[in-house]
Rosetta silent file (secondary structure, phi, psi, omega in degrees, C-alpha in Angstrom):
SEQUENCE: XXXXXXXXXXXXXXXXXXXXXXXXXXXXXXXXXXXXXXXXXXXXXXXXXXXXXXXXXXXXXXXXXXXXXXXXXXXXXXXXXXXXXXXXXXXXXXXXXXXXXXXXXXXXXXXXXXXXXXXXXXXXXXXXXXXXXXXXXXXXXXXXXXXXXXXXXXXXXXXXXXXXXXXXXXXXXXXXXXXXXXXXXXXXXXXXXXXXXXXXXXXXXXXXXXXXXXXXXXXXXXXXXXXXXXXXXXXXXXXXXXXXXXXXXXXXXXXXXXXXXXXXXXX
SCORE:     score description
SCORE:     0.000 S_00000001
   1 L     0.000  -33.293 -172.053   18.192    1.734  -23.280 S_00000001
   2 L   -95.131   26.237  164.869   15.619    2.722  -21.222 S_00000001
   3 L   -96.175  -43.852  164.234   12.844    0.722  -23.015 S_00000001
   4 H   -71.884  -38.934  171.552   15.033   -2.660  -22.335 S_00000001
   5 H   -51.592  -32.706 -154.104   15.258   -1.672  -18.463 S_00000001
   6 H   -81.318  -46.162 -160.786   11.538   -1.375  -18.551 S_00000001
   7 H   -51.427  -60.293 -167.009   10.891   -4.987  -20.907 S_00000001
   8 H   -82.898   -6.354  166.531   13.138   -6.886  -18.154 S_00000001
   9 H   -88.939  -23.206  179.476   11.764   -5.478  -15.401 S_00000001
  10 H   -69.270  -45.303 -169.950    7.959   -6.209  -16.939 S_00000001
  11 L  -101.678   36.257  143.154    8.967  -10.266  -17.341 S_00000001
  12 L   -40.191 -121.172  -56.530   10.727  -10.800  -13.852 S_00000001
  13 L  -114.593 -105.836  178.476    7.542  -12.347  -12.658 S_00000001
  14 L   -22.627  -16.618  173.694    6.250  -14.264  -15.998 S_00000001
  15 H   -73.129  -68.919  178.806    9.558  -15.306  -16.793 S_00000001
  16 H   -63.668   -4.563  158.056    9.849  -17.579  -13.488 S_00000001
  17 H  -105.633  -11.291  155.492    6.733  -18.866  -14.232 S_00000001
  18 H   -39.600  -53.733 -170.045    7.231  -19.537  -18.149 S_00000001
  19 L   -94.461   13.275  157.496   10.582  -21.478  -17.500 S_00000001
  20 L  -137.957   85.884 -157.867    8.750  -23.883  -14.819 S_00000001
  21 H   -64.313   -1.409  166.651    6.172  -25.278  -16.874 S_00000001
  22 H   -68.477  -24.607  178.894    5.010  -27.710  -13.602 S_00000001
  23 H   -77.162  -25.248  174.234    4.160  -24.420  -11.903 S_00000001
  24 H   -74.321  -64.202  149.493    2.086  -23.643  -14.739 S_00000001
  25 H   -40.713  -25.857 -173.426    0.478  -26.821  -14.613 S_00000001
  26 H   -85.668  -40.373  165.903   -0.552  -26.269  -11.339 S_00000001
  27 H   -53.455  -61.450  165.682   -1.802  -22.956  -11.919 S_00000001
  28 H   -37.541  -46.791  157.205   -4.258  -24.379  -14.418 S_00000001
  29 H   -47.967  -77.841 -175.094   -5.302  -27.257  -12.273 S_00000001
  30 H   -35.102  -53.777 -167.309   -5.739  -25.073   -9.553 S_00000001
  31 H   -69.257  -29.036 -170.823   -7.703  -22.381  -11.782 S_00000001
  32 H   -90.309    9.021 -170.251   -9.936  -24.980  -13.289 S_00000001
  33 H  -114.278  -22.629  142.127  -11.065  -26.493  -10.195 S_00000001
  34 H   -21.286  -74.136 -164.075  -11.427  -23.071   -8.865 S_00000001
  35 H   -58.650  -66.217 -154.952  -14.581  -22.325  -11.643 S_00000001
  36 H   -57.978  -34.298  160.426  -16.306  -25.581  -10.959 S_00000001
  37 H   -29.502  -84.438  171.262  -16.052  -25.521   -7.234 S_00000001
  38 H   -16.631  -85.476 -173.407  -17.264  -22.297   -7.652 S_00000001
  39 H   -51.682  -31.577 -172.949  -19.687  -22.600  -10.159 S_00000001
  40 H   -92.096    1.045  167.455  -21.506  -25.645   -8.767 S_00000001
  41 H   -72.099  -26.978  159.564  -21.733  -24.058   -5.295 S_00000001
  42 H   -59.710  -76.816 -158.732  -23.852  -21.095   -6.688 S_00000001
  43 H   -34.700  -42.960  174.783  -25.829  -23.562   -8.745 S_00000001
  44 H   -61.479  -60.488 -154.914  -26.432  -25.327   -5.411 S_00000001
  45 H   -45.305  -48.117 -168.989  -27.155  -22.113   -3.331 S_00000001
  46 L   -89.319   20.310 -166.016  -30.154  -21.277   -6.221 S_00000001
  47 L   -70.094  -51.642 -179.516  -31.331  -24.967   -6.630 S_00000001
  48 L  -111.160   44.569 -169.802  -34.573  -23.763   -4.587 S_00000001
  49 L  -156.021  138.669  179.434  -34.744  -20.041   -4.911 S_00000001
  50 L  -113.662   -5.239  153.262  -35.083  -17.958   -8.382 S_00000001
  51 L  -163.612  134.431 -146.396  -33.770  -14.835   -6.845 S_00000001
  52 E  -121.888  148.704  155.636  -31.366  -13.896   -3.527 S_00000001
  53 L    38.036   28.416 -177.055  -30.177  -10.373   -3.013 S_00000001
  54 L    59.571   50.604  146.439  -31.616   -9.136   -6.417 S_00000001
  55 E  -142.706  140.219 -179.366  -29.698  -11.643   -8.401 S_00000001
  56 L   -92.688  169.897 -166.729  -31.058  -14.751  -10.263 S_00000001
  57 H   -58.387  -60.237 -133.293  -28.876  -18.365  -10.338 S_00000001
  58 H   -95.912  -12.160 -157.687  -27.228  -17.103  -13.774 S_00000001
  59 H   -82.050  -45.598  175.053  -26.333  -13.786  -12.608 S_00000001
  60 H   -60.532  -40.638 -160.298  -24.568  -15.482   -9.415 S_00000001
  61 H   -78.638  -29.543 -173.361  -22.591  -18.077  -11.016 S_00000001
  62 H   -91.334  -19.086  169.288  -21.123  -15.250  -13.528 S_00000001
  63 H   -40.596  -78.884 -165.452  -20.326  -13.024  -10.787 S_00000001
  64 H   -51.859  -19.533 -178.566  -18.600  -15.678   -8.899 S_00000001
  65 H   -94.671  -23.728  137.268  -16.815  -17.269  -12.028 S_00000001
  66 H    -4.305  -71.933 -176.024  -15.986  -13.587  -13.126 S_00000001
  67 H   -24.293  -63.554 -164.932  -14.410  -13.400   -9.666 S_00000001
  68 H   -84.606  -21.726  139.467  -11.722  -16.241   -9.662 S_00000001
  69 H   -36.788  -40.929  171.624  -11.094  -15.209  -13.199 S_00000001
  70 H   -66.894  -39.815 -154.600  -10.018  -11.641  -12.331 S_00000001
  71 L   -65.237    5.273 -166.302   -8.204  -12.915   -9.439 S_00000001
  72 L  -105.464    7.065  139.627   -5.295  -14.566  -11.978 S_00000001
  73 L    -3.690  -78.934 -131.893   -4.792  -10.423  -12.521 S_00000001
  74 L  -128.497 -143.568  -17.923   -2.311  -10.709   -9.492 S_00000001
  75 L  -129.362  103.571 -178.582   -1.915  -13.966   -8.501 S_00000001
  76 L  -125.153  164.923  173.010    1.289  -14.811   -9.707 S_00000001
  77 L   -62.194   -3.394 -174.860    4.292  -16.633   -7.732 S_00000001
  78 L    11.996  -70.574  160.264    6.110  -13.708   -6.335 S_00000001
  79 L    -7.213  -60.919 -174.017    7.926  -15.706   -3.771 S_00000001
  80 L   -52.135  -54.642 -177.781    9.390  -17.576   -6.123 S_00000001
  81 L   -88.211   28.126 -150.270   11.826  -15.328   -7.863 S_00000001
  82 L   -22.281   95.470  166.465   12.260  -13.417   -3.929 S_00000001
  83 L  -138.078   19.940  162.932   11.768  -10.319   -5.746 S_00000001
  84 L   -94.525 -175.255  167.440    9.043   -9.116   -3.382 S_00000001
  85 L   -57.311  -12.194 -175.811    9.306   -6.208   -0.983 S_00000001
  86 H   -84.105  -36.887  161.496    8.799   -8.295    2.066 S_00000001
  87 H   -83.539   10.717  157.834   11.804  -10.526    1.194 S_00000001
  88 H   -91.553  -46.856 -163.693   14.233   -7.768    0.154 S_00000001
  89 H   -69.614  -30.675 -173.333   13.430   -6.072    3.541 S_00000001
  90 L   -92.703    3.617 -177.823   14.060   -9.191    5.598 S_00000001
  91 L  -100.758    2.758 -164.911   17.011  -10.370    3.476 S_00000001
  92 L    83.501   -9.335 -160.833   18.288   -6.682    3.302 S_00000001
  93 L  -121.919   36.655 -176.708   18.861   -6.318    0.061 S_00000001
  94 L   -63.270  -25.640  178.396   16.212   -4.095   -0.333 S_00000001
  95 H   -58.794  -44.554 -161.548   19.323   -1.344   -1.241 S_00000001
  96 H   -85.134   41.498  160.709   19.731   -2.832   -4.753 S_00000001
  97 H  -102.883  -12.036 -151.893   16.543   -1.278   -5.660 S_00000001
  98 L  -119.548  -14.185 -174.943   17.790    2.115   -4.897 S_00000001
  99 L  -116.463   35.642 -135.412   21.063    1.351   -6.979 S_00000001
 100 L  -133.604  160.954  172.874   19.622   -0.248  -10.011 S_00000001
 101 L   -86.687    5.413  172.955   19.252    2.693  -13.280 S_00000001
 102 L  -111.170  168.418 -163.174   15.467    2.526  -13.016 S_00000001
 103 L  -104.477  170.541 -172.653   14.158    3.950   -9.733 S_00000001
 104 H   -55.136  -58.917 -157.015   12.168    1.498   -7.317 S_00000001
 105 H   -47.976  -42.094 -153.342    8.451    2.974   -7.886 S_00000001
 106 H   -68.638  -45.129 -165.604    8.921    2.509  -12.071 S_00000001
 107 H   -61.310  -39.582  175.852   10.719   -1.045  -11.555 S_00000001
 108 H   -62.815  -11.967 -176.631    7.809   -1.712   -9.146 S_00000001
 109 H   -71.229  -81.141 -174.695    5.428   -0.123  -11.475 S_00000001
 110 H   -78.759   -9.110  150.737    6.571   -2.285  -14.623 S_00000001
 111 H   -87.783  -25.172  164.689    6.898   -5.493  -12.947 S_00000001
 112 H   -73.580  -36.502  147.391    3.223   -5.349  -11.870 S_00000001
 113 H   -21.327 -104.570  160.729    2.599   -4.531  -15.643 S_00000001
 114 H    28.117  -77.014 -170.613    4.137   -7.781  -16.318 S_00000001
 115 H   -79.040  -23.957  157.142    2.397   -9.532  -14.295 S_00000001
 116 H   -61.004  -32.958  158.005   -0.654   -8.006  -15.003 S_00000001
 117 H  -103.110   -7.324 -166.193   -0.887   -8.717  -18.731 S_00000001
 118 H   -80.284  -72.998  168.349    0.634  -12.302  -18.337 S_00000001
 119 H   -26.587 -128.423  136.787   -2.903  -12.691  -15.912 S_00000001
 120 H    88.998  -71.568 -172.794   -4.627  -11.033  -18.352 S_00000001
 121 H   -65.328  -45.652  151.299   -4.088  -13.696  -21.061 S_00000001
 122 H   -75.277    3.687  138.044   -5.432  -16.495  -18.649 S_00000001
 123 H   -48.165  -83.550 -149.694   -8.457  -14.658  -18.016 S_00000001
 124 H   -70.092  -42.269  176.320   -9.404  -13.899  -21.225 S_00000001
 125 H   -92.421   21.590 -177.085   -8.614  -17.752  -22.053 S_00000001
 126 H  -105.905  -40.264 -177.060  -10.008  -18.545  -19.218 S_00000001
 127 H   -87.975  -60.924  166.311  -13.344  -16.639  -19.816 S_00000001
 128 H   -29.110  -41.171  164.679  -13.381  -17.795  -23.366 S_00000001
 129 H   -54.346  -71.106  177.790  -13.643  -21.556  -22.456 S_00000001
 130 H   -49.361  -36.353  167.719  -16.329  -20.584  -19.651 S_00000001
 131 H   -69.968  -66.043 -159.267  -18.121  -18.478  -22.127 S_00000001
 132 H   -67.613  -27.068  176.359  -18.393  -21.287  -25.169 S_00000001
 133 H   -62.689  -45.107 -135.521  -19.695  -23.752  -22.106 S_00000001
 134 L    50.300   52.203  166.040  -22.081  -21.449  -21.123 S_00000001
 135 L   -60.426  -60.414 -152.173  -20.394  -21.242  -17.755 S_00000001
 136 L  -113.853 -176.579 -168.752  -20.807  -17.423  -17.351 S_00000001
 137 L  -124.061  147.104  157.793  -23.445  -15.420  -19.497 S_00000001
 138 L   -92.697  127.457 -148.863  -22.412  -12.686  -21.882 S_00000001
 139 L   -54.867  148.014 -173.111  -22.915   -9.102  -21.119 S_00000001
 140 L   -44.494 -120.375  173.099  -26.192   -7.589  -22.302 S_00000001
 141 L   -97.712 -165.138 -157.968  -24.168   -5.275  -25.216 S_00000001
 142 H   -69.889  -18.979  174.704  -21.590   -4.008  -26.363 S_00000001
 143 H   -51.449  -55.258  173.535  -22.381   -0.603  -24.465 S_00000001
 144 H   -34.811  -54.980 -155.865  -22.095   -3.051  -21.292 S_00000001
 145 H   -96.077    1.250  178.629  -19.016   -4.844  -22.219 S_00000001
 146 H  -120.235   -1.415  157.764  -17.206   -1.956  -23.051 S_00000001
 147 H   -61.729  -54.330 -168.291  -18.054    0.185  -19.590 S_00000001
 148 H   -36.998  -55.109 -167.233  -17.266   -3.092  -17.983 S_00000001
 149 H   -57.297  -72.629 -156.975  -13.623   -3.180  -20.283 S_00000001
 150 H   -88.182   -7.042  137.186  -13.004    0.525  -18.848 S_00000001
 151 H   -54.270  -48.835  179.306  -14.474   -0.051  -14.949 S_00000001
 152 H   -75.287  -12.364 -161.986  -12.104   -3.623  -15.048 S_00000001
 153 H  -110.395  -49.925  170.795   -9.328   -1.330  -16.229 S_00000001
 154 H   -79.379  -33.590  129.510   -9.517    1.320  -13.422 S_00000001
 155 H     3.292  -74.701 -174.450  -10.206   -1.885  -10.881 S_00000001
 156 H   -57.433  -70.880  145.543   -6.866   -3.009  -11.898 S_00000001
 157 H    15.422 -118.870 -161.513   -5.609    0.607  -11.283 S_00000001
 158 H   -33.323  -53.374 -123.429   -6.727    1.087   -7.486 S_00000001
 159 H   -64.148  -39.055 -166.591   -6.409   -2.944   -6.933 S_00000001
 160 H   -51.551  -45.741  167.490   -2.436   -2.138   -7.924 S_00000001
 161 H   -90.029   -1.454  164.218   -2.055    0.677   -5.407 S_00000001
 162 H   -65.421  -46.451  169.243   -3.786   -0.986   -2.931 S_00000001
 163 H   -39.699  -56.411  171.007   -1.027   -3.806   -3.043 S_00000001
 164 H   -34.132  -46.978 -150.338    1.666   -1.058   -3.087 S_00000001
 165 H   -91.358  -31.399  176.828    0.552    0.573   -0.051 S_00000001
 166 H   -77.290  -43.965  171.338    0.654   -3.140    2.056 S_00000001
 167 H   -65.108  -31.722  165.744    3.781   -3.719    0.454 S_00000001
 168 H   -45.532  -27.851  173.622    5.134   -0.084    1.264 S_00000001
 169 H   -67.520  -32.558  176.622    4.414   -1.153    4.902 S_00000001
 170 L   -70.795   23.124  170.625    7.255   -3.537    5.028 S_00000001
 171 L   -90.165  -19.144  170.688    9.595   -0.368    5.058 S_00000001
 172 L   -99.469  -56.683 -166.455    7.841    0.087    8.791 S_00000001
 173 L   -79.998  -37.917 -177.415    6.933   -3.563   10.201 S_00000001
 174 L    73.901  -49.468  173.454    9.867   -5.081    8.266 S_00000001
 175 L   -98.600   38.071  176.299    8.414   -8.179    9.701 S_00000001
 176 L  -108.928   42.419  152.563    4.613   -8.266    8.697 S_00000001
 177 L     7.061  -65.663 -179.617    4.204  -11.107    7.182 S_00000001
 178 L   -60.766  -72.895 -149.773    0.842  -11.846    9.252 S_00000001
 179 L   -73.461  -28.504  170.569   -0.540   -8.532    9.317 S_00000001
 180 L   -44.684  -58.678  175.326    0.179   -8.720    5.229 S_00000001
 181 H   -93.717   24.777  167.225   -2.135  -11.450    4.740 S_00000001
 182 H  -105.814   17.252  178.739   -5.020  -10.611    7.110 S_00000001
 183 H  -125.137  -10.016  168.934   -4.644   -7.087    4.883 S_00000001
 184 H   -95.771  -50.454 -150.781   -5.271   -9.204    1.417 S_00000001
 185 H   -79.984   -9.299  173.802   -7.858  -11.436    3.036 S_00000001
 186 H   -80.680  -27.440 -167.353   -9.761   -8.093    4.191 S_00000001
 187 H   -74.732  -34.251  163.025   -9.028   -6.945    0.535 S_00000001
 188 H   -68.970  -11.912 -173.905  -10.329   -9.563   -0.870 S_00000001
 189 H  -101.539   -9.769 -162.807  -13.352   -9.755    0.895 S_00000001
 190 L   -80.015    6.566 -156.810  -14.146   -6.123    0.932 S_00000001
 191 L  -103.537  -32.145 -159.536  -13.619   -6.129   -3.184 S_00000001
 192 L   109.030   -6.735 -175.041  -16.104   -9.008   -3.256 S_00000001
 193 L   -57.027  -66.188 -152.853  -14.081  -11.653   -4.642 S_00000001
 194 L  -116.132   31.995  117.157  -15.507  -14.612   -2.356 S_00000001
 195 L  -171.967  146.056  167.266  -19.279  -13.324   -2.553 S_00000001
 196 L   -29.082  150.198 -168.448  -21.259  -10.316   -3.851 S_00000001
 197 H   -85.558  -52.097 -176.456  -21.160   -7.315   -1.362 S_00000001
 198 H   -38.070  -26.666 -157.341  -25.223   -7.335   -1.787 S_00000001
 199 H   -93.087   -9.795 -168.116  -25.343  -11.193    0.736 S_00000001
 200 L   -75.599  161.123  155.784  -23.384   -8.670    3.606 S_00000001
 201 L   -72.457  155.064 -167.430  -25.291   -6.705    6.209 S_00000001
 202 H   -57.165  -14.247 -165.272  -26.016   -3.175    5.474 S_00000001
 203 H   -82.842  -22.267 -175.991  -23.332   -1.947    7.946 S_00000001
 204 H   -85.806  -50.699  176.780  -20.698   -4.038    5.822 S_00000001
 205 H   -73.236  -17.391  151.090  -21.498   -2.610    2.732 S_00000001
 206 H   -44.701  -76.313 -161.775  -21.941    0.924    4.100 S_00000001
 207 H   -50.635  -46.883 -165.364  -18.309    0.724    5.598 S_00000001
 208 H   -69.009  -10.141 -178.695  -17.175   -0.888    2.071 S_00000001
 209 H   -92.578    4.275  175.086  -18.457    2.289   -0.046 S_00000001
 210 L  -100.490  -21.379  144.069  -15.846    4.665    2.420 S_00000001
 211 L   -61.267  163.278 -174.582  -13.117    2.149    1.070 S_00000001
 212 L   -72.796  -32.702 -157.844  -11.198    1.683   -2.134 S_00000001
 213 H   -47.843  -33.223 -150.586  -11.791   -2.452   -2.035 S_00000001
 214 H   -91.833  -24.284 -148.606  -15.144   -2.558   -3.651 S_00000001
 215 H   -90.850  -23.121  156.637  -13.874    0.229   -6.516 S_00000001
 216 H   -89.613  -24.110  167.589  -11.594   -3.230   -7.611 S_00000001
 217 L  -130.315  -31.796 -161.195  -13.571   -6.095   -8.402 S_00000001
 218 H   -56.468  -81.210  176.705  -16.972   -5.381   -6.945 S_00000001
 219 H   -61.509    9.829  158.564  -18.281   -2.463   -9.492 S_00000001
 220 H  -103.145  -64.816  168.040  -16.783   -3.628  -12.819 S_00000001
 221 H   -34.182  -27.062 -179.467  -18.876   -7.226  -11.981 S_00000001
 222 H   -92.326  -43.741  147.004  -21.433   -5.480  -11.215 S_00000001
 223 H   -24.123  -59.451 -179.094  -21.545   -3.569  -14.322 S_00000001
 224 H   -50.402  -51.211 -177.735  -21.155   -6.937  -16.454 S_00000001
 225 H   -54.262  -34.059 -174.919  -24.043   -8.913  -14.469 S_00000001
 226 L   108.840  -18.479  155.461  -26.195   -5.712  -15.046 S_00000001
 227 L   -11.176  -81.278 -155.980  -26.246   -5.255  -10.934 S_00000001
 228 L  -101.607  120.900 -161.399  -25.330   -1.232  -11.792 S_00000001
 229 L   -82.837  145.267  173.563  -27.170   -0.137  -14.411 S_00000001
 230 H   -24.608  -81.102 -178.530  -25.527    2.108  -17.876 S_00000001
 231 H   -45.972   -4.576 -159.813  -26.981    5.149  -16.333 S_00000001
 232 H  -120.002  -16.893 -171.816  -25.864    4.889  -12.407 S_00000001
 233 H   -77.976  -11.575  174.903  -22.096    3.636  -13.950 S_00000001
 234 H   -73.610  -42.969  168.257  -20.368    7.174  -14.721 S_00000001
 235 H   -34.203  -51.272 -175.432  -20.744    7.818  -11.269 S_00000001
 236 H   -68.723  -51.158  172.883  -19.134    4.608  -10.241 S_00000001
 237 H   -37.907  -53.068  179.936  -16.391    5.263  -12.886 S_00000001
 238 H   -41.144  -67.850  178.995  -16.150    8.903  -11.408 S_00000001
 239 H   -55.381  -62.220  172.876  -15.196    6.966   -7.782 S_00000001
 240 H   -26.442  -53.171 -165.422  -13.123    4.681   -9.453 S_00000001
 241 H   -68.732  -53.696  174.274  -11.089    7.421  -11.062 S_00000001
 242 H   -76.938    3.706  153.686  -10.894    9.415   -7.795 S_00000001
 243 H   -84.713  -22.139 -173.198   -9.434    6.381   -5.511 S_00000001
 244 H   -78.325  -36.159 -170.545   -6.762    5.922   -8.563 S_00000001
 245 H   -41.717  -68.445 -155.503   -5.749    9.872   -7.759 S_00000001
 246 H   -65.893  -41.894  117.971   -5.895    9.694   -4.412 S_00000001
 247 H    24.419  -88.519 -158.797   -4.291    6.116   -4.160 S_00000001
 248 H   -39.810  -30.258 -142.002   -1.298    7.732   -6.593 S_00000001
 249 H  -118.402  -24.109  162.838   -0.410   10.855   -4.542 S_00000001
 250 H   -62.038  -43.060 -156.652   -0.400    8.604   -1.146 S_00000001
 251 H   -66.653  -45.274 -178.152    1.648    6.016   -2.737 S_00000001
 252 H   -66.031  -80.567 -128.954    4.264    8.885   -4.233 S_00000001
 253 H   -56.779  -43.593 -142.074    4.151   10.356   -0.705 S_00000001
 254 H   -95.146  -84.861 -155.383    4.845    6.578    1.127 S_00000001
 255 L   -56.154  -90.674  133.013    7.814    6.047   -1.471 S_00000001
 256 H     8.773  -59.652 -174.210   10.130    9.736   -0.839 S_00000001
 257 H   -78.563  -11.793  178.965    9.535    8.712    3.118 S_00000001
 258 H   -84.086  -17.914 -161.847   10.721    4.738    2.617 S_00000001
 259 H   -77.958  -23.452 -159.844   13.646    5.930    0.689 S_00000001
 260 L   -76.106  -22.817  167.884   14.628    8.096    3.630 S_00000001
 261 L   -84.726   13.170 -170.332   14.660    4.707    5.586 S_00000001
 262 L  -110.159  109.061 -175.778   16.774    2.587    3.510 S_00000001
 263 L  -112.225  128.613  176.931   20.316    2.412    4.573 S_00000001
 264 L  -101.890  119.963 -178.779   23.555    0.902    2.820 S_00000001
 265 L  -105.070  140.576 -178.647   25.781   -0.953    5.775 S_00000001
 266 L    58.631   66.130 -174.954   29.241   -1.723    5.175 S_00000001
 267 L    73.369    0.000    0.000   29.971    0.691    2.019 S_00000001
């Protein structure tokens, strides 16, 4: 029984976008205009320069098409099915989380699973395409591609409890809307998603190595491109590992104090 709670709580997400295949279309559209954008604006950047920030033109373009590849991780429709936390808090009905037989964190847990291997599979065919073009370049070996595999794996990790802890905030703002997405667009920029941390001033990447953001997209890319070299990445891993701890034991902490704030009105 409890193996069917978790499988319908994993395709909540993927389900609403499976059963509207124009939303699907769009997502594709969107993603493929996404690369090229992408890709020919590097190409432009390096038209008269063979190497910026310690990266050459091929190394840039696979960052950045790396990037908007990872990003279809997460970026699912949420909205859609108003099953997130911000729309349960302002519709109230944030209680049937608390009465449901799986407890909030695991259903919240196992629907970002979900959603998280559904991405997954347009990445990977999404990289596949870009790879046989010779969009993106393929990592230097297999040592490479398989730190890269387990750095992209703890990435996903932290990126997941970063999201928690900004959704865990609507149990306080109730109404943060705003402050949610000026708290993705910092996440995103601090991870690296819309340019290499290396084009920032030193004080912006100094602040980003006391944050979690760069420990999600920034250091598994840079592993593929070759950026952090085999020897310097168990370190990086090491950090990685210790933002998923600390991340976990905040998150548990945040969840036992929201529950204390969730109240059933009228019976």
């Amino acid at each position: 029984m409890a193996a069917i709670h978790a499988w319908r709580a994993a395709r909540v997400t993927p389900l609403g976008e499976l059963h509207t295949p124009p939303r699907m279309t769009a997502a594709l559209l969107r993603l493929t205009v996404q690369i090229v954008l992408v890709a020919s604006l590097w190409h432009g950047l390096y038209q008269n320069t063979g190497t910026t920030a310690g990266l050459d033109r091929d190394q840039a373009v696979t960052y950045a098409v790396l990037a908007v590849l990872a990003s279809r991780l997460r970026e699912l429709d949420q909205y859609a099915g108003r099953d997130t936390v911000l729309q349960h808090m302002h519709f109230g009905t944030i209680i049937y989380w608390y009465l449901r037989p799986l407890k909030p964190q695991r259903y919240y847990a196992l629907r970002a699973l979900g959603e998280q291997l559904y991405g997954l599979v347009w990445a990977l065919g999404g990289y596949a395409v870009c790879l046989s073009f010779g969009v993106v370049e393929p990592p230097e070996s297999a040592a490479v591609a398989g730190v890269f595999a387990l750095s992209l794996l703890l990435g996903q990790w932290v990126l997941y409890y970063v999201m928690l802890v900004i959704d865990q905030l609507c149990f306080w703002t109730l109404r943060n809307g705003a402050a949610m997405l000026i708290l993705i667009f910092a996440q995103n920029l601090l991870a690296g998603v819309y340019a290499p941390l290396w084009f920032f001033p030193d004080w912006f990447i100094t602040l980003s190595t006391f944050l979690p953001f760069q420990a999600t997209l920034s250091v598994p890319l840079s592993i593929y491109i070759g950026r952090i070299e085999l020897s310097d990445a168990a370190l990086q891993l090491a950090i990685q590992a210790a933002w998923v701890l600390a991340l976990a034991l905040f998150t548990r902490l945040l969840w036992r104090r929201a529950a204390r704030r969730v109240i059933s009105q009228g019976g």
